[in-house]
C-alpha positions in Angstrom: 91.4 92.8 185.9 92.0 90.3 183.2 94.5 91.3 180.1 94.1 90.5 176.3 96.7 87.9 174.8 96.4 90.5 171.4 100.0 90.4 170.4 101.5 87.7 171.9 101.5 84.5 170.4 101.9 81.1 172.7 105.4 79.2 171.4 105.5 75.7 173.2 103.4 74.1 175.3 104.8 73.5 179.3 106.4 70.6 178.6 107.5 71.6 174.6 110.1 73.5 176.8 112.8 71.2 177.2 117.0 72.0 177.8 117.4 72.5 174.1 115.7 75.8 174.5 118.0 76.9 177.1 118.8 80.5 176.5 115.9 81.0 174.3 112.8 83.1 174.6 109.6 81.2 175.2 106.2 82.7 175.6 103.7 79.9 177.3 100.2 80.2 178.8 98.2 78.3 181.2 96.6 77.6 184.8 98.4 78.5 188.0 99.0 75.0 190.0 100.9 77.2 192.7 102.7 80.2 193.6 105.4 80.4 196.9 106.7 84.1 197.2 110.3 83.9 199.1 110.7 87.6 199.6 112.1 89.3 196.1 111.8 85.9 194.2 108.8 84.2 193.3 108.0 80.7 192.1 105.2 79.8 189.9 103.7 76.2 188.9 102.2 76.6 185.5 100.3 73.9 184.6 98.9 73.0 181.0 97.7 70.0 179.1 101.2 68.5 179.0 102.3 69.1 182.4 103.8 71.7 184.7 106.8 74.0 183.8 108.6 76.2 186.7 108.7 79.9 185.8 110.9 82.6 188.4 109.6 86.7 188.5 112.6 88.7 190.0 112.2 92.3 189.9 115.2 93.0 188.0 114.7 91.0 185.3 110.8 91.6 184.9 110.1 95.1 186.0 108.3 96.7 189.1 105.0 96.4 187.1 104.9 92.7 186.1 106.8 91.7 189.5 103.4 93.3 191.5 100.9 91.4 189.0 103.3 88.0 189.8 102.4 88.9 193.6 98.6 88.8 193.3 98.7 85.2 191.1 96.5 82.9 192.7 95.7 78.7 192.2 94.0 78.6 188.9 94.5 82.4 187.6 95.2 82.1 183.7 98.2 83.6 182.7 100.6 84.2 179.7 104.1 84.7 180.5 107.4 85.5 178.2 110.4 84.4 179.5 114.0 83.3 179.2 114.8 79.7 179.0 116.9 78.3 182.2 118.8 75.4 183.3 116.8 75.3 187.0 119.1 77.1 189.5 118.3 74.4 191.9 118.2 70.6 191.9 116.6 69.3 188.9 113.6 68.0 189.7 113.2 63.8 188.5 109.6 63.8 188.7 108.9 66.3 186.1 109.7 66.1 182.4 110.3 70.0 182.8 112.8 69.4 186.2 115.9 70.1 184.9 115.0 74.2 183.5 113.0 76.9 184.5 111.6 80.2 183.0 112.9 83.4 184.4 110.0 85.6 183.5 110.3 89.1 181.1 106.5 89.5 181.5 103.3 88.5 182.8 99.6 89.3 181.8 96.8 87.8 183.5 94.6 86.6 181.2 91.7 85.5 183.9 91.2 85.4 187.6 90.1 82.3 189.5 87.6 82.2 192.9 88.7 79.8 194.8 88.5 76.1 193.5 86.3 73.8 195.9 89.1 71.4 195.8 92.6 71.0 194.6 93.4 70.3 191.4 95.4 67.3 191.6 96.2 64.1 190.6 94.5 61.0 192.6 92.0 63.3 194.2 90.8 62.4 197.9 87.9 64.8 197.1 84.6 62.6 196.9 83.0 62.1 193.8 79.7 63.5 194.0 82.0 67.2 194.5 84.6 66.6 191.7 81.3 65.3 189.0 79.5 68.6 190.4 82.2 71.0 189.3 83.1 68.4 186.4 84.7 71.1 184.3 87.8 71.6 187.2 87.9 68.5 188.2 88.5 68.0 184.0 91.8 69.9 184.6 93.6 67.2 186.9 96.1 65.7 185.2 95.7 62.3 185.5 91.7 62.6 183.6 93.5 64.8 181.3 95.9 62.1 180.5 93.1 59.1 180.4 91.1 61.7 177.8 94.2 62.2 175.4 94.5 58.4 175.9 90.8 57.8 174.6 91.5 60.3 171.7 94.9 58.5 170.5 92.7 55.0 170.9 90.0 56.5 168.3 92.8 57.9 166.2 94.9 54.2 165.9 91.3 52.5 165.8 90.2 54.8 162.6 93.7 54.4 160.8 93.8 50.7 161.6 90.1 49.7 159.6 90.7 52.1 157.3 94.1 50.7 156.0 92.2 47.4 156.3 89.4 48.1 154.0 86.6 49.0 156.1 84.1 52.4 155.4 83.5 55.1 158.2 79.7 55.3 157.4 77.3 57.2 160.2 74.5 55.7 161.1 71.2 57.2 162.6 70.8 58.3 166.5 66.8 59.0 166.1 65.3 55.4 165.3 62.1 53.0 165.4 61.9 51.6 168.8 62.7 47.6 169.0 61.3 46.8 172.6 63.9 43.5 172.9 66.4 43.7 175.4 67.5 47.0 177.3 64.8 49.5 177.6 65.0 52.3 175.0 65.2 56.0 175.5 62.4 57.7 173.9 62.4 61.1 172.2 58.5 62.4 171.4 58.2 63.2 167.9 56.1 67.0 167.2 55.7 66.6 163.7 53.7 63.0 164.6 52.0 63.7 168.0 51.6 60.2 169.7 54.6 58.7 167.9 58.2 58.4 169.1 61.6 57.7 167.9 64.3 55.7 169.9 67.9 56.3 170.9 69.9 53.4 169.5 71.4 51.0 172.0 73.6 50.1 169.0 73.6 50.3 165.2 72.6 46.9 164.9 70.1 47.2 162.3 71.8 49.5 160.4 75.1 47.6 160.0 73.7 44.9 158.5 71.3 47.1 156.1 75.0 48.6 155.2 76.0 44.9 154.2 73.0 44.2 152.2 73.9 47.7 150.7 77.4 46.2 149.5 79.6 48.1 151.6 81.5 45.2 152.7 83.3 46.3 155.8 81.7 49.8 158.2 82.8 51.3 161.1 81.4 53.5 163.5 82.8 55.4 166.8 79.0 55.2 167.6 77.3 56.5 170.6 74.7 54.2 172.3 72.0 54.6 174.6 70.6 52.0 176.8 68.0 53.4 180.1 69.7 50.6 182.6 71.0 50.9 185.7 74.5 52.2 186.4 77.0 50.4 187.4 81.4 50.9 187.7 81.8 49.9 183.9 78.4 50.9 182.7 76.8 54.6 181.7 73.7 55.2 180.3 75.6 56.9 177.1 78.4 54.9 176.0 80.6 55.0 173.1 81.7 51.7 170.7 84.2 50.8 168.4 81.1 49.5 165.8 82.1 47.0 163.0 80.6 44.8 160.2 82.4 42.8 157.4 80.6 40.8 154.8 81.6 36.8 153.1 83.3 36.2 156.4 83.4 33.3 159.4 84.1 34.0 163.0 87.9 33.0 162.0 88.3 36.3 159.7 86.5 38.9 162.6 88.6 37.1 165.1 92.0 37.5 162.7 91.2 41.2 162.2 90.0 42.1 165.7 93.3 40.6 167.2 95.6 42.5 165.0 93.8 46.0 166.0 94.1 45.1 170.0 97.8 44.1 169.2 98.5 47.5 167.8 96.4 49.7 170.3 98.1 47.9 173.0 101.3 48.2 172.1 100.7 51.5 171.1 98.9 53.1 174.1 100.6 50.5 177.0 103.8 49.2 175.4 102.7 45.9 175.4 103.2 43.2 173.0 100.5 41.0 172.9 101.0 36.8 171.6 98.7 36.6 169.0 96.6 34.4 167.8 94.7 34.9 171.3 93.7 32.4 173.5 90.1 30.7 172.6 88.0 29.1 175.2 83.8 28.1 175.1 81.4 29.3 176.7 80.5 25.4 178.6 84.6 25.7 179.9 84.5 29.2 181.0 81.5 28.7 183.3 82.3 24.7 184.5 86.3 26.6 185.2 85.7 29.8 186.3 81.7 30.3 186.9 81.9 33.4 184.6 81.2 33.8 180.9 84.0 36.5 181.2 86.4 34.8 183.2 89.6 37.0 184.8 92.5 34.8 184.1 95.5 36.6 185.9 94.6 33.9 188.8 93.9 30.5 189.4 91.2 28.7 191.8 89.5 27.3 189.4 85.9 25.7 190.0 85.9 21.9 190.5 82.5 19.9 190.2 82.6 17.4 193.0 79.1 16.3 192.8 80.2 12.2 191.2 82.6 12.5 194.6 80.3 13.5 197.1 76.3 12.0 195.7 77.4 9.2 198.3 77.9 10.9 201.0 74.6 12.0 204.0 75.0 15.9 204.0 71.9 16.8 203.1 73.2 20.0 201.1 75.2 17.9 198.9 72.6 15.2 198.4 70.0 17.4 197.7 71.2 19.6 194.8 72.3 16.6 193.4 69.2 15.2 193.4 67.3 18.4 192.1 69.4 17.9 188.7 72.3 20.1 189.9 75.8 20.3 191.3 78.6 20.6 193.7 81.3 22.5 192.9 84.6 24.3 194.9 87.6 26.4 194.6 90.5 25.9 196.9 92.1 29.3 198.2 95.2 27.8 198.5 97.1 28.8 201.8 94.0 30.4 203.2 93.4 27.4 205.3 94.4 29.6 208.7 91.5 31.9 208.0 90.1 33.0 210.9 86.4 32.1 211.2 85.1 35.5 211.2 86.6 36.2 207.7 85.0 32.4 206.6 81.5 34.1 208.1 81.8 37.1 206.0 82.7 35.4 203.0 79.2 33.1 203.4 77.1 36.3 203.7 79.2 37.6 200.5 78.5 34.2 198.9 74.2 34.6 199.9 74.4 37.9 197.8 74.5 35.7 194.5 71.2 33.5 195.6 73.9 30.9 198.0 71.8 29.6 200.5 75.1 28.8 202.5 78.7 28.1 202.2 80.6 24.7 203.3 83.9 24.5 203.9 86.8 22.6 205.0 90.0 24.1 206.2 93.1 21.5 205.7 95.0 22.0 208.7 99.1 21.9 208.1 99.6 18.8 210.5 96.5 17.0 208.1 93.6 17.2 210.0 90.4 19.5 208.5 88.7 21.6 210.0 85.0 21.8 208.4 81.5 22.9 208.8 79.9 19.7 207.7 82.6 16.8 208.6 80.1 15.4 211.1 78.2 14.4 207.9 80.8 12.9 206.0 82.9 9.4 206.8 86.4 10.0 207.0 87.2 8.3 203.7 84.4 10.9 201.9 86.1 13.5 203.1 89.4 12.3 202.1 87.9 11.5 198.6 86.7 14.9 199.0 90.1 16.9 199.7 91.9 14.6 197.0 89.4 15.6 194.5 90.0 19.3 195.1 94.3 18.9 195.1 93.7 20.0 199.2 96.7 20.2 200.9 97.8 21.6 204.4 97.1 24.7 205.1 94.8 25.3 202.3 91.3 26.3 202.2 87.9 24.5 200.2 84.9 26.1 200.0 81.5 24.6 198.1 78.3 25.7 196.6 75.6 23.0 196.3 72.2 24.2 194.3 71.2 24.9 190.3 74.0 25.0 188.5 73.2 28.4 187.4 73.2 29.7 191.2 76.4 27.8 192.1 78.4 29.2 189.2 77.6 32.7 190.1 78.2 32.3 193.5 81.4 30.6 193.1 82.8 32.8 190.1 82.0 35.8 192.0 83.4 34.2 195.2 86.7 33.6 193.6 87.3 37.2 192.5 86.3 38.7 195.8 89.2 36.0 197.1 91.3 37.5 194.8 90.9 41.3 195.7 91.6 40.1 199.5 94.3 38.1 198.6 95.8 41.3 196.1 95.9 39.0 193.0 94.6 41.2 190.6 97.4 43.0 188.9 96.5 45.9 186.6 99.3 45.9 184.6 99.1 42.0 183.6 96.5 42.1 180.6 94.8 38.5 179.9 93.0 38.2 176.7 90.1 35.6 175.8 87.6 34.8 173.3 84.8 33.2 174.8 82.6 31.3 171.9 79.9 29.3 171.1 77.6 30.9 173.6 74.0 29.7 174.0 71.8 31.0 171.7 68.6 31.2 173.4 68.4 31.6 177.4 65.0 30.7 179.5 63.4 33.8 181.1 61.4 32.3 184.2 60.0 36.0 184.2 58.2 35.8 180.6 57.9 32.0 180.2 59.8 31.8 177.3 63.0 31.5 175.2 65.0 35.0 175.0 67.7 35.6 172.3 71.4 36.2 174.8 72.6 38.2 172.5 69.9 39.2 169.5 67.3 38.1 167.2 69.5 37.7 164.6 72.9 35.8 165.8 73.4 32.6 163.6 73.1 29.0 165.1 75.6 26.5 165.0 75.4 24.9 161.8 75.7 21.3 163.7 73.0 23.0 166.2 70.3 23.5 164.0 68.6 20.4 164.1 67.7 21.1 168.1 66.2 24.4 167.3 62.3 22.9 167.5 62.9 19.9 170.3 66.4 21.5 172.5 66.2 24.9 172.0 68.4 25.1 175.1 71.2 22.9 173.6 71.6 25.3 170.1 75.0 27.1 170.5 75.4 30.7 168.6 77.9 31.9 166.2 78.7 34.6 168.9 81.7 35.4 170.4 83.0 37.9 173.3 86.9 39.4 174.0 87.1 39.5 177.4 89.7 41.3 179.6 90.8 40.6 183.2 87.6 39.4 183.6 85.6 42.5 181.9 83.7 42.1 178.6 85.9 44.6 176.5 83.3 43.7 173.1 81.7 41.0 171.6 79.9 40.0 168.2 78.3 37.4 166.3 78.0 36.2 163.1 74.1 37.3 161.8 71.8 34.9 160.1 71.1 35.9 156.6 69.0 33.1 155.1 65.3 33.6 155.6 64.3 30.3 156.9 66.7 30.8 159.8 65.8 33.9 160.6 61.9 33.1 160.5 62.4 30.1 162.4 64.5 31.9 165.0 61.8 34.9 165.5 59.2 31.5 165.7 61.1 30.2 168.6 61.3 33.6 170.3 57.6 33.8 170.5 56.6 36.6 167.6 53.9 36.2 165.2 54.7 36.5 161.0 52.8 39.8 161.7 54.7 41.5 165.0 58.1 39.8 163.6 57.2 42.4 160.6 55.9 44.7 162.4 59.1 45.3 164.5 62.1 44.4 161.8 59.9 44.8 159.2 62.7 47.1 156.8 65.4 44.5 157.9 63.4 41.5 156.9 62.6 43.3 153.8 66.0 44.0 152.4 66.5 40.2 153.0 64.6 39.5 150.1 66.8 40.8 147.7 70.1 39.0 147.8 71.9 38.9 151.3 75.5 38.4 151.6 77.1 36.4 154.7 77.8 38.5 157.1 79.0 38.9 160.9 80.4 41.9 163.0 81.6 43.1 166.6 81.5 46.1 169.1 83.9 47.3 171.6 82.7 49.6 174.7 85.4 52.1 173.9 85.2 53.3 177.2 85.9 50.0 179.0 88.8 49.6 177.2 90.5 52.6 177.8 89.6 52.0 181.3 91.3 48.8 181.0 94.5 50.4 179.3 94.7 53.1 181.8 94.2 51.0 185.4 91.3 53.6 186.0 88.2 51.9 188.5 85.7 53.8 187.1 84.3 54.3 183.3 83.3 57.6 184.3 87.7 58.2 184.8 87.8 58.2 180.3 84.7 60.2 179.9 84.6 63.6 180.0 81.3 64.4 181.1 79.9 61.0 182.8 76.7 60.5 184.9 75.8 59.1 188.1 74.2 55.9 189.2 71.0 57.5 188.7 72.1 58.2 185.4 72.0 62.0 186.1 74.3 64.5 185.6 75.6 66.5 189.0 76.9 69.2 187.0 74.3 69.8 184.5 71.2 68.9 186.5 70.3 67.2 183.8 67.4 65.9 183.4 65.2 68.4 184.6 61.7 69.4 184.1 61.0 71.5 180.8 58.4 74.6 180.0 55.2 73.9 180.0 55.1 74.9 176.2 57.2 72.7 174.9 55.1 69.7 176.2 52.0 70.9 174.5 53.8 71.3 171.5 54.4 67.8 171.5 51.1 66.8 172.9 52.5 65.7 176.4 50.7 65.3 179.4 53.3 64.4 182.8 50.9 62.6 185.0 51.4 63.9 188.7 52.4 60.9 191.5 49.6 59.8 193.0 49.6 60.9 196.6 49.6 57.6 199.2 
């Protein structure tokens, strides 16, 4: 039967008991982890926030009564135990901060029982994921999530102390908003006061940052949760936090300056590392001709080649063709990887045809000199010479080639070269490689709508060199925009925002809108625009990728506590599920039933 903790008082957390308390009395409280009975001793694991302390019930010293509760403790009982403080009786054990004491108990009360846990609790669980997320509140108790979660906490912490020493506001922004139907889809919430209407869940506080700068705020910040209905995938959750910023009368130099200074002193602060500032800069043009990738992983080399001025000679019909179709050849060498066996080569072609590769060639340098190839038969032995010299081949290397749009062979190839990577074990958690990537495109073509789209948002600033292609290149206009980009994952990224009317009317022109659904949509923004504007430009971090950058975790859903699933539901919860009947007349909601095939 669980005991009340009236009258006793925790003094130190598991692992605030430490060889300067020896020979004092400690009272701590916590979870069972284990309990071995060796016959008139027994051994007890108690496990807290801060780790595991060792506590020893002998008869003598804790009484007949509390001896028999110490025999019924079970994995996961709460308890509260007073005790003596011990150097350990045994050898100290190195792989706890606790190892070298122990607590011989005085007294034990059982605060609450435990059924049986569905798994262990323990670090690096084996358990799969769908069972840990079900029972989401044990699986909370392992100690490696517990650790990731004090991580995210100290992050926010730093990150709030940081802007604030630098000037910037913590300013809330709102979570129930007027749907802007450009990029992800929204999540609706039906309004009952306004039956037909709906308000939005912000996919970020775009709107309302810059409204703050027009306000004369100067510099915000938000910890802001987003919302975007996408799907799911490793680093992606359909409720996400960021580290949300905007300063005013600033370039991208000054958001760059201050941004590299904060991930200097998280960094060094959460993984002891001392980051070399100012931080390397790259464009968006190099990062896809070298790496295929607009967030390329640097820890590793194989960089893309374009071949196409060496090969648009040569009769393989591959090659020739994407040439002539206006795009390109391009390869990595996997240096060393020439004695691949074929099956391996095979796989990595069907890999390759998951990013829209029709094929794969490639030429395996053999050590004596000779390659090895799938389309040698097509090329004179001077080509393919040309060929090999153009990609620094040497024995016992490994070329592979795309040949298509060039959109289609970076992707291939950029994804290609990480997957060589994971095989070939090159991708080191604890080396962290920082890069901006700038001067993105400002508009992209969506086959799918048959028009310009903004890449990042309707209101990112052109080059000011740009502008003049805006009405006859749209293509060609570089942003103002800028991402920080981690071992190849897009940690955050910003722009500087148009604030001169003109610009910002043309740029809604060339997106397609009308004067009228330009107004209709951003109405309020375009609005405060009229009344005196300052320059202004701002940045977001997915606080969640970068903790599970700082911790080496796989998953996102490792630093949140209470993630979903790819089909962005929630195992534990059941969430979402169907609601009473009432509440959807109250809002004037009809569900239409599936139609039956």
């Amino acid at each position: 039967m669980a005991e009340s903790m009236v009258g006793m008082k925790r003094s130190h957390r598991c692992t605030e008991v430490t060889t300067s308390c020896i020979g004092q009395n400690v009272t701590v409280m916590g979870w069972v982890q284990k309990s071995r009975n060796k016959g008139g001793i027994i051994f007890v694991d108690l496990r807290d926030r801060s780790g595991i302390l060792q506590i020893i019930f002998e008869e003598n010293d804790c009484g007949a009564e509390n001896f028999a509760k110490a025999e019924k403790l079970r994995s996961e009982f709460v308890i509260a135990v007073e005790g003596r403080v011990e150097a350990r009786s045994g050898a100290a054990n190195e792989n706890l901060a606790t190892g070298a004491i122990e607590v011989r108990a005085l007294s034990i009360r059982i605060l609450s029982e435990s059924a049986t846990p569905p798994f262990p609790i323990e670090e690096n669980s084996k358990t799969k994921e769908e069972l840990r997320l079900k029972y989401r509140f044990l699986d909370l108790r392992r100690p490696d999530i517990q650790r990731n979660l004090m991580t995210r906490s100290r992050v926010a912490t730093l990150t709030r102390a940081f802007l604030a020493e630098e000037g910037f506001l913590e300013i809330e922004t709102p979570t129930l908003i007027k749907s802007t139907p450009e990029g992800a889809r929204d999540y609706l919430v039906p309004s009952r006061v306004h039956p037909g209407s709906f308000y939005a869940l912000p996919q970020s506080p775009q709107l309302f940052k810059q409204l703050l700068m027009c306000s004369g705020y100067d510099r915000y910040f938000q910890l802001a949760r987003c919302y975007r209905d996408e799907d799911l995938r490793a680093d992606r959750q359909p409720e996400f936090t960021q580290i949300d910023m905007e300063l005013s009368f600033v370039d991208v130099d000054d958001v760059l300056d201050v941004n590299e200074r904060l991930l200097k002193k998280l960094f060094k602060e959460i993984c002891n590392i001392d980051i070399e500032l100012p931080l390397k800069r790259m464009t968006w043009q190099e990062a896809m001709d070298r790496f295929g990738s607009d967030k390329p992983d640097l820890r590793f080399g194989m960089e893309l080649k374009n071949v196409s001025e060496v090969v648009k000679g040569c009769e393989f019909a591959v090659f020739k063709g994407a040439i002539e179709n206006g795009g390109s050849v391009r390869g990595i060498n996997a240096e060393g990887q020439g004695h691949m066996p074929r099956k391996k080569i095979d796989a990595l072609v069907e890999y390759a045809k998951g990013f829209g590769a029709k094929g794969l060639a490639y030429a395996a340098v053999n050590e004596d000199g000779t390659v090895k190839s799938s389309f040698a038969k097509f090329m004179k032995e001077e080509e393919m010479a040309a060929l090999i010299a153009a990609m620094d081949g040497k024995p016992g290397d490994l070329l592979l080639f795309a040949a298509d749009r060039d959109k289609v062979v970076f992707d291939v190839l950029g994804n290609l070269r990480l997957e060589l990577a994971r095989q070939l074990g090159l991708l080191r958690k604890d080396d962290y490689k920082f890069l901006w990537v700038t001067e993105f495109p400002l508009l992209e073509y969506s086959e799918e709508e048959n028009r310009y789209v903004a890449m990042h948002h309707p209101f990112t600033m052109p080059m000011d060199e740009d502008l003049q292609y805006i009405d006859s290149d749209p293509g060609r206009v570089r942003a103002k925009a800028y991402d920080i980009v981690l071992n190849g994952v897009e940690m955050g990224g910003g722009s500087v925002r148009i604030h001169q009317a003109d610009i910002q009317s043309k740029m809604f022109e060339v997106l397609g809108f009308t004067p009228e659904r330009a107004n209709e949509q951003f109405g309020f923004l375009l609005e405060a625009f009229k009344y005196g504007v300052p320059p202004h430009a701002g940045l977001a971090y997915g606080l969640d990728r970068m903790v599970m950058l700082m911790v080496g975790a796989d998953s996102i859903r490792d630093v949140i506590a209470f993630p979903k699933v790819k089909d962005a539901s929630c195992l534990m919860t059941e969430a979402p599920a169907p609601v009473d009947e009432k509440q959807l007349l109250e809002l004037g909601i009809e569900v239409a039933k599936p139609e039956e095939k």
